[in-house]
C-alpha positions as CSV (number, residue, x, y, z in Angstrom):
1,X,8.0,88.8,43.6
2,X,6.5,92.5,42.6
3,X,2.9,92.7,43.1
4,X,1.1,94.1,39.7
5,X,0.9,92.5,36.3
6,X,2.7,89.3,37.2
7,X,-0.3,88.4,39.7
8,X,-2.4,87.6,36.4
9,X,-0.3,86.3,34.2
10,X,-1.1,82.7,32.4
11,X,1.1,81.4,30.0
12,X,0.3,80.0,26.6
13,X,-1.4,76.8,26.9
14,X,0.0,74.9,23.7
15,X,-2.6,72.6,22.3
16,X,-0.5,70.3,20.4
17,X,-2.8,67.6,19.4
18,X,-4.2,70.2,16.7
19,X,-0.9,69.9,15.4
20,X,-0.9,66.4,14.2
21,X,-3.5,64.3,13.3
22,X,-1.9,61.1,14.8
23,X,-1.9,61.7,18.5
24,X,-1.0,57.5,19.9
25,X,0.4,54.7,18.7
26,X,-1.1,51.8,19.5
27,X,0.1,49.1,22.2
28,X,-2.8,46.2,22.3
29,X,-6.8,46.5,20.9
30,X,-8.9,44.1,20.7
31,X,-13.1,44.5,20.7
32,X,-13.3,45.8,24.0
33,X,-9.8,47.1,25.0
34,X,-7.5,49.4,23.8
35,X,-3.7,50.0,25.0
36,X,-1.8,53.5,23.4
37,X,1.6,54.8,23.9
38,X,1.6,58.4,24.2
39,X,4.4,60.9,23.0
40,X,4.1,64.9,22.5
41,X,7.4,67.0,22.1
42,X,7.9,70.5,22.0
43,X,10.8,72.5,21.3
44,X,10.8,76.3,20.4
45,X,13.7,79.2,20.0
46,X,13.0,82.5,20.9
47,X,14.5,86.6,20.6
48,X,13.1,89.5,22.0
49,X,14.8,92.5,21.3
50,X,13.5,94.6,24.4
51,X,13.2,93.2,28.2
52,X,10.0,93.8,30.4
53,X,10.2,94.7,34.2
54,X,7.7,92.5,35.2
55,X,10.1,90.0,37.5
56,X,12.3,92.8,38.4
57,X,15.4,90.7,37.5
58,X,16.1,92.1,33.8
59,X,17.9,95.5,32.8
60,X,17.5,97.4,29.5
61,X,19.0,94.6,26.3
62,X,18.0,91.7,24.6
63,X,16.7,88.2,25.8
64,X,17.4,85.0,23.5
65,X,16.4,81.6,25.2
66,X,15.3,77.9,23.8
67,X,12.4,76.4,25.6
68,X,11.2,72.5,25.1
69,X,9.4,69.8,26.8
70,X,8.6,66.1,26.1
71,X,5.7,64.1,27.2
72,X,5.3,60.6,27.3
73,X,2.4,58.1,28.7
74,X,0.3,55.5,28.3
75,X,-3.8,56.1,28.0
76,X,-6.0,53.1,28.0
77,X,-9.9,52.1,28.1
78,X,-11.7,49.0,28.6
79,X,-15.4,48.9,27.4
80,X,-17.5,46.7,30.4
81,X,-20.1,45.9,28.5
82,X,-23.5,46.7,28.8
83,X,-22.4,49.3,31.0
84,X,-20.2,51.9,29.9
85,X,-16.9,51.8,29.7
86,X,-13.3,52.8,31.8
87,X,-10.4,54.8,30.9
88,X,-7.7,56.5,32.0
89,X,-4.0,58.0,31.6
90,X,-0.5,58.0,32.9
91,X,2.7,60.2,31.7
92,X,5.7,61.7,32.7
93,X,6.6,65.1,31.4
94,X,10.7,66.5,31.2
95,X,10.7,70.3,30.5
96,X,13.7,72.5,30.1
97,X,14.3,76.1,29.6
98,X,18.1,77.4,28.2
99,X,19.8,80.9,27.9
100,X,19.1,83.7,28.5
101,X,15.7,82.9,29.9
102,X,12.1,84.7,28.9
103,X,11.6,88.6,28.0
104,X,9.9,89.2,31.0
105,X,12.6,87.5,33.4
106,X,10.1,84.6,35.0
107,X,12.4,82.4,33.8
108,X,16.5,82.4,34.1
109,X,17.4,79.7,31.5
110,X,18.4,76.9,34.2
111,X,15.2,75.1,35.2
112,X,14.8,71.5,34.4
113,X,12.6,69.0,35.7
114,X,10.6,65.5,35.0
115,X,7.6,65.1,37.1
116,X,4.1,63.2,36.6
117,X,1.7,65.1,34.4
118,X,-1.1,62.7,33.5
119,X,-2.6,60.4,36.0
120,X,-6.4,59.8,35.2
121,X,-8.9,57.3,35.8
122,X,-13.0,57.8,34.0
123,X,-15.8,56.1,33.2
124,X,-18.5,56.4,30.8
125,X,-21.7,55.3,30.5
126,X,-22.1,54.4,27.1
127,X,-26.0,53.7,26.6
128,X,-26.4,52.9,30.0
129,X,-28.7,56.0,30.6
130,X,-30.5,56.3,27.2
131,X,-32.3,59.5,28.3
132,X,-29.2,61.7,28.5
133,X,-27.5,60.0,25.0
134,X,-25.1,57.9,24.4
135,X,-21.9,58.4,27.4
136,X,-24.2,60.8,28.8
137,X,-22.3,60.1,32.2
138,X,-18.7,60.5,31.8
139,X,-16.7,60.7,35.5
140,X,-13.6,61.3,35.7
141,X,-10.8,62.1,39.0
142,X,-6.8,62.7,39.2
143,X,-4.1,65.1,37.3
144,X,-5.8,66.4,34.1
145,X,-6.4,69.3,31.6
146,X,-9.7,70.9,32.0
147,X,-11.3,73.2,29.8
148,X,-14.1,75.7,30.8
149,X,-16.5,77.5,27.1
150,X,-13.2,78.6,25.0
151,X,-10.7,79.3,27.7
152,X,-11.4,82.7,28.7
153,X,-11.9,81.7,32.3
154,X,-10.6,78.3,32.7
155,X,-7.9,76.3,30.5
156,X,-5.9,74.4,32.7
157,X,-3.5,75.3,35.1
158,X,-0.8,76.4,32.5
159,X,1.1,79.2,34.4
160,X,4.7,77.9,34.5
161,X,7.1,80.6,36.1
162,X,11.0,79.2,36.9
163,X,13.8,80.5,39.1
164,X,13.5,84.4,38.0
165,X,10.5,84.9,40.6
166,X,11.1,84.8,44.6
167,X,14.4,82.7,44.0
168,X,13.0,80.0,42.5
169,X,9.9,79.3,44.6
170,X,7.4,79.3,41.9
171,X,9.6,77.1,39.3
172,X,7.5,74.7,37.6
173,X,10.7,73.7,36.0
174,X,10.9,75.3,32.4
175,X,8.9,75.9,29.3
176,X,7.6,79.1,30.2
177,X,6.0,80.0,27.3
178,X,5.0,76.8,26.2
179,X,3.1,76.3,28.9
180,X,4.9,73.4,29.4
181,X,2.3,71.6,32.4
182,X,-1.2,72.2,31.8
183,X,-2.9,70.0,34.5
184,X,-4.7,70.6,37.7
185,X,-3.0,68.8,40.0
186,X,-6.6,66.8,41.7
187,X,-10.1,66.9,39.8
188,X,-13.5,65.3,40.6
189,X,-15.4,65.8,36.9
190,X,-19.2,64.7,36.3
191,X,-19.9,65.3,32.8
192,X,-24.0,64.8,32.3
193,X,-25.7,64.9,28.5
194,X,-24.5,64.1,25.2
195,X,-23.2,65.5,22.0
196,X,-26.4,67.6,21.6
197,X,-29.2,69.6,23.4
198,X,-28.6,70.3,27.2
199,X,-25.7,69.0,29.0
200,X,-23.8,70.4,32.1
201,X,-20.7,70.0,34.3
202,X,-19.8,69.8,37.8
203,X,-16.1,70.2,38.8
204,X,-13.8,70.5,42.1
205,X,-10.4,71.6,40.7
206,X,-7.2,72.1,43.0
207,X,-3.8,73.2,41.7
208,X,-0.7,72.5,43.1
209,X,0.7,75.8,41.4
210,X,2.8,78.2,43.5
211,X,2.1,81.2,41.2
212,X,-1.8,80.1,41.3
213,X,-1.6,80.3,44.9
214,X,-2.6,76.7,45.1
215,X,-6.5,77.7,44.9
216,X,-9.0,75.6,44.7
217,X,-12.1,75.9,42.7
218,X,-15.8,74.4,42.6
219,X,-17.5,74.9,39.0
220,X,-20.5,74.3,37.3
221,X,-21.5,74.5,34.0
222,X,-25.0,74.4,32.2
223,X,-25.1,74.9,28.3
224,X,-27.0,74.4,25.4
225,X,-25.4,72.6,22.3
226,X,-26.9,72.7,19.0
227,X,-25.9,73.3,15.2
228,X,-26.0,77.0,14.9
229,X,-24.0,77.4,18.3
230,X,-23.7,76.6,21.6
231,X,-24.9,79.0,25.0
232,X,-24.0,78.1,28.3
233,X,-23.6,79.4,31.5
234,X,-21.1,78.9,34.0
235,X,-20.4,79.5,38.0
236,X,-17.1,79.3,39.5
237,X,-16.1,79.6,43.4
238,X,-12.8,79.7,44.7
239,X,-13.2,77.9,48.3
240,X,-9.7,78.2,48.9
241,X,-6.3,79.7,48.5
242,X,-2.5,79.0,50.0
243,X,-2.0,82.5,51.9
244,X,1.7,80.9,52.0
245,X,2.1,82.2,48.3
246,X,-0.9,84.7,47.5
247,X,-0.2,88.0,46.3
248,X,-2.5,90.4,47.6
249,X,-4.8,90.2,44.4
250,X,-4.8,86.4,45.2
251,X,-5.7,86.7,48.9
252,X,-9.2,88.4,47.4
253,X,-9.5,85.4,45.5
254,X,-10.9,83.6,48.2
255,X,-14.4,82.7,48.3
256,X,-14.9,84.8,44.9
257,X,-17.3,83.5,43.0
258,X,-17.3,84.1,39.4
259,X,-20.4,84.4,36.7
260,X,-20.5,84.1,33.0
261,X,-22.8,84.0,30.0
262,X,-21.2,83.4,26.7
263,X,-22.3,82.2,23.2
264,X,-20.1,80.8,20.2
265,X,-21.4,79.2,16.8
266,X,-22.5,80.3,13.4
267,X,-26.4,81.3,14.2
268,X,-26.9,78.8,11.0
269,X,-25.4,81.2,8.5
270,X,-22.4,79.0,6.8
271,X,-18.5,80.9,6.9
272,X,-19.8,82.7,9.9
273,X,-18.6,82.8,13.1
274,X,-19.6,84.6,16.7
275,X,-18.5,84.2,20.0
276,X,-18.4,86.1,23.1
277,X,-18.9,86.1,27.3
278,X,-19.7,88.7,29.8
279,X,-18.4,87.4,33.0
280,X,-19.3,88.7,36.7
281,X,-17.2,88.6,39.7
282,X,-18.3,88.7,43.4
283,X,-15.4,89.9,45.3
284,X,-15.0,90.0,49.0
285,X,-12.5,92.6,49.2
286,X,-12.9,94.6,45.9
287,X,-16.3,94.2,45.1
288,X,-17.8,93.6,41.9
289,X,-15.6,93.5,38.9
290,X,-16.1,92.2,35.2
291,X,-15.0,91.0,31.6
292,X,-16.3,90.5,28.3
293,X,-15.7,90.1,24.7
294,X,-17.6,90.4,21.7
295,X,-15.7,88.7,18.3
296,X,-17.4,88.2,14.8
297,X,-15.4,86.7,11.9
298,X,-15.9,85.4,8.0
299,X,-14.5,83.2,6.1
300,X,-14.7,83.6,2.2
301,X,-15.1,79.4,1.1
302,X,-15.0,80.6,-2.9
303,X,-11.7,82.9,-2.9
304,X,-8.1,81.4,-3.5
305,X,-6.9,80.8,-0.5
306,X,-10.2,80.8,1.6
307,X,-8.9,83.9,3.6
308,X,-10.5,84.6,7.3
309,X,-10.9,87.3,8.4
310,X,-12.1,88.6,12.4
311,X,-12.7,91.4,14.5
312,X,-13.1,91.0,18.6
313,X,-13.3,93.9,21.1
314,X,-12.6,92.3,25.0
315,X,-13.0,94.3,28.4
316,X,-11.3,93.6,31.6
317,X,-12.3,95.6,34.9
318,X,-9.4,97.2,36.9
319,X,-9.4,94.3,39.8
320,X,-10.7,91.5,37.2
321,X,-9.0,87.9,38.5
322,X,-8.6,86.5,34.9
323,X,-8.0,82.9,36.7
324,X,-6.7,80.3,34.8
325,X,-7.3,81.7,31.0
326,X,-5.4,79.9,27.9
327,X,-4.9,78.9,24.6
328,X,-7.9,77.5,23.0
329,X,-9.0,78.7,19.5
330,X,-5.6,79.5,17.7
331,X,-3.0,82.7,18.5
332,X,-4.7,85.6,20.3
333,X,-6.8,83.4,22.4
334,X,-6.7,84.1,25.1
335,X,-3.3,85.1,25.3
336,X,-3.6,88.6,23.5
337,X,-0.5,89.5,21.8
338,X,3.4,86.8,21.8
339,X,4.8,89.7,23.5
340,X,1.7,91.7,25.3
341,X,0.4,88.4,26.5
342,X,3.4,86.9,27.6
343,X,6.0,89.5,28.5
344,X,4.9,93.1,28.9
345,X,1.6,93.0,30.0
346,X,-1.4,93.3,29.9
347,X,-2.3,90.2,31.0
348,X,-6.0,90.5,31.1
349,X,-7.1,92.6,33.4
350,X,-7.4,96.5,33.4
351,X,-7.1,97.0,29.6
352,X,-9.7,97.0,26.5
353,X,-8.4,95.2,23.3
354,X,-9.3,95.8,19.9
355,X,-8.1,92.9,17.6
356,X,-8.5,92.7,13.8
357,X,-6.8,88.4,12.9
358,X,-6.7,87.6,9.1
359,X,-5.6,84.0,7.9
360,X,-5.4,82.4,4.8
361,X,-4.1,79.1,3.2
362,X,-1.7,78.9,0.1
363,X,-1.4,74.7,0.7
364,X,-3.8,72.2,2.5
365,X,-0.6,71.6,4.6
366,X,0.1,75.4,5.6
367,X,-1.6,78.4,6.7
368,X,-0.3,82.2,7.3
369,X,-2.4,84.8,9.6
370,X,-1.8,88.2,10.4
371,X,-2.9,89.5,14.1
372,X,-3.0,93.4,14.9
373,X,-3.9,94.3,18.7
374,X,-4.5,97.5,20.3
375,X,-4.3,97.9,24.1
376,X,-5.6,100.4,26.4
377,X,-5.4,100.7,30.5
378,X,-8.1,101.9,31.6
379,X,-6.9,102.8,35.1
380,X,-3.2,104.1,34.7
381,X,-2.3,105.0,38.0
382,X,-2.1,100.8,37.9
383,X,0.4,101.1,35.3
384,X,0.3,101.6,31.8
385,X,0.1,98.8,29.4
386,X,-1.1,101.3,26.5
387,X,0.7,99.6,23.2
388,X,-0.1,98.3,19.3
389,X,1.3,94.7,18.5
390,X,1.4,93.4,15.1
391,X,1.9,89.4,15.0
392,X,2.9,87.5,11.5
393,X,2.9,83.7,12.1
394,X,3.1,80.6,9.6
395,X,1.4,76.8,10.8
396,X,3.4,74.3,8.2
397,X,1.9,70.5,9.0
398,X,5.0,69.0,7.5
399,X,3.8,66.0,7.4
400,X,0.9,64.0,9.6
401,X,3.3,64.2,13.0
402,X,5.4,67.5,12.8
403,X,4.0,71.0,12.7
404,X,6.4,74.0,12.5
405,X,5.1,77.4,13.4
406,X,7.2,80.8,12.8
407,X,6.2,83.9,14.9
408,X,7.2,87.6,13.7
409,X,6.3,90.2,16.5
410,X,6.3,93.6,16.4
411,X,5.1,95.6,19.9
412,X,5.3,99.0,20.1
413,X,5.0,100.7,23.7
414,X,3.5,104.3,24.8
415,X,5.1,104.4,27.7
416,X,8.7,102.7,29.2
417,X,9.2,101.4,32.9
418,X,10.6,104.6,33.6
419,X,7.4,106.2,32.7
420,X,5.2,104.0,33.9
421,X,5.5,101.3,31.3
422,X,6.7,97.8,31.9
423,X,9.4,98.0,29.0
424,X,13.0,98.5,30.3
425,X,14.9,101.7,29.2
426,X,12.7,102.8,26.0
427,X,9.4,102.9,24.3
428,X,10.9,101.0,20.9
429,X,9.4,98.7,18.8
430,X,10.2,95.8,19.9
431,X,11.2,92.9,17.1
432,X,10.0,89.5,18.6
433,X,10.9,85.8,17.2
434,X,10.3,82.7,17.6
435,X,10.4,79.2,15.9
436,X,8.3,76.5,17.2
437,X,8.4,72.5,16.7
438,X,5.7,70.2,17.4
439,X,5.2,67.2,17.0
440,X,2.8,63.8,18.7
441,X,2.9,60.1,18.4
């Protein structure tokens, strides 16, 4: 596996429950228990016109590849009276890539696999502790998703690479780009305070991803929720890493301990929204390195269509460890660009973004947004990443369980492998695709 850009890569964690508003169907309920069937399938075609030298598999051409997975579980929780309640979750998920594989050649088009995704057990407190609001103690352990602020540091473990890597010793077994599994693999979670005011975190995460090196993560979390926004703070240490499968930038993950400050609400002004985090790392090899973003957006309520629009600038240091980023508030979040943030790089880390998104919505049932990107390296002797993507994409809610979402990409280079790019045999705009199904039970 090449050392570079591929060592912070994360994949596009695909949030599916905001497709569909029914998300379980209903096994057993009665006053105090409730039994639900779980099923979440995703299935997406894709085309890139241009290959990326990032796995160092792919030549100059085209890549067209069909990715999909299916979930399936069961989630229960049993309310124990006068205090609190237990819960918990069990599913399988089968994932499958086909083709050619992905752009970037992380992927080969053969891996299949069905392995355990969900296994949870929690309980909360209910008004057991009246001082800290109602489930103001919520503990949870075992294989689940965890999300850190928005994402920008912490969004599950979604990186799913296949056979195209180190002959296959990464595979995750398909759905590359959708990110297919998104769990840490063991978690120990004490949520304290409620819905409002003060409330914090603490966390041990471990993943049981190759291409994550297996690391393992303390974190802790103190933040302030109110209506006008919400400002928190958040410390993370890596306490250890699988030398077995580190890449070098990986091996200086250990015992890095990572700062943030971020902010995100509407400071009480109505259609406005602001958001941003300046995070700090403490490295023991590379020293100090950092990231940050500033976005600011409107939305006009009275105009047809209500259109939204946004403007974010983002950082990344040369050596920043972007962790486990991913998909949280819609496209270009955190996964800047289809093709930059998936294929060709960057992949958060030695670049500054400037992003203009616009959305608007013809129909209650569909929405259309526009996403323009510019990228810059800031150290190019590390390669350069320098490029302008533009992004068309379409979210149809068919009806209350199927969402289909249409991607148009265009990406447009400085610089080829050859010259120090990471696209394979010219600096052409590249004409990206995709069609995305969705849909939850």
């Amino acid at each position: 596996m090449r050392s570079s850009p591929l060592l912070r890569l994360s994949t596009l964690a695909f949030l599916v429950s905001a497709a569909s508003h029914a998300s379980a169907y209903e096994l057993y309920a009665d006053d105090d228990t409730h039994l639900n069937a779980k099923v979440e399938a995703v299935f997406g075609l894709f085309h890139s016109q241009e290959n990326y030298a990032l796995s160092g598999r792919l030549s100059e051409g085209s890549s067209s590849w069909k990715e999909g997975y299916i979930k399936y579980g069961l989630a229960f929780d049993q309310g124990l009276g006068a205090v609190g309640t237990a819960y918990g979750a069990f599913g399988l998920l089968s994932s499958g890539t086909w083709g050619d594989g992905d752009a970037a050649g992380f992927s080969d088009g053969s891996e299949r696999t069905t392995k355990i995704e969900d296994a949870s057990l929690g309980w909360r407190s209910g008004n057991l502790f009246q001082a800290l609001g109602e489930d103001g103690v919520d503990l949870s352990f075992g294989r689940q998703n965890i999300m850190v602020g928005d994402g920008f540091l912490i969004n599950g473990d979604a990186l799913n690479l296949g056979h195209g890597v180190a002959d296959g010793e990464f595979n995750r077994g398909g759905g590359y780009y959708l990110a297919a599994r998104k769990n840490f693999d063991q978690t120990a979670v004490l949520r304290l305070g409620g819905k409002q005011g003060w409330r914090s975190d603490l966390m041990w995460l471990k993943s049981d991803n190759r291409a994550q090196a297996k690391s393992e993560l303390v974190v802790g979390t103190l933040e302030h929720v109110a209506d006008a926004g919400t400002v928190g703070l958040t410390y993370i240490e890596v306490t250890d890493v699988d030398e077995a499968f580190a890449s070098p930038l990986q091996l200086d993950r250990d015992n890095m301990k990572t700062y943030s400050l971020r902010g995100q609400g509407n400071a009480g002004v109505e259609n406005l929204s602001l958001s941003g985090e300046y995070a700090w790392q403490d490295k023991r090899e590379a020293g100090n390195e950092d990231a940050w973003y500033l976005e600011a957006g409107w939305k006009f309520a009275d105009a047809p269509w209500t259109p939204a629009v946004s403007y974010r600038y983002s950082r990344f240091s040369e050596a920043f460890d972007p962790l486990f980023y991913g998909f949280s508030r819609g496209y270009g979040t955190w996964f800047q660009g289809e093709v930059a943030g998936n294929y060709s790089g960057p992949f958060n880390s030695n670049t500054q973004v400037h992003h203009v998104g616009l959305k608007v919505s013809p129909l209650e049932n569909l929405s259309i947004g526009a996403l323009w990107f510019d990228f810059q390296t800031l150290d190019k002797n590390l390669g350069n990443t320098d490029g302008r993507e533009l992004d068309l994409y379409a979210e149809w809610a068919v009806n209350e369980h199927l969402m289909v979402m249409p991607v148009i990409g265009l990406y447009q280079p400085d610089k080829s492998a050859e010259h120090g790019g990471t696209q394979l045999g010219n600096n052409d705009t590249n004409l990206y695709s995709q069609l995305v199904f969705a849909t939850s039970f």
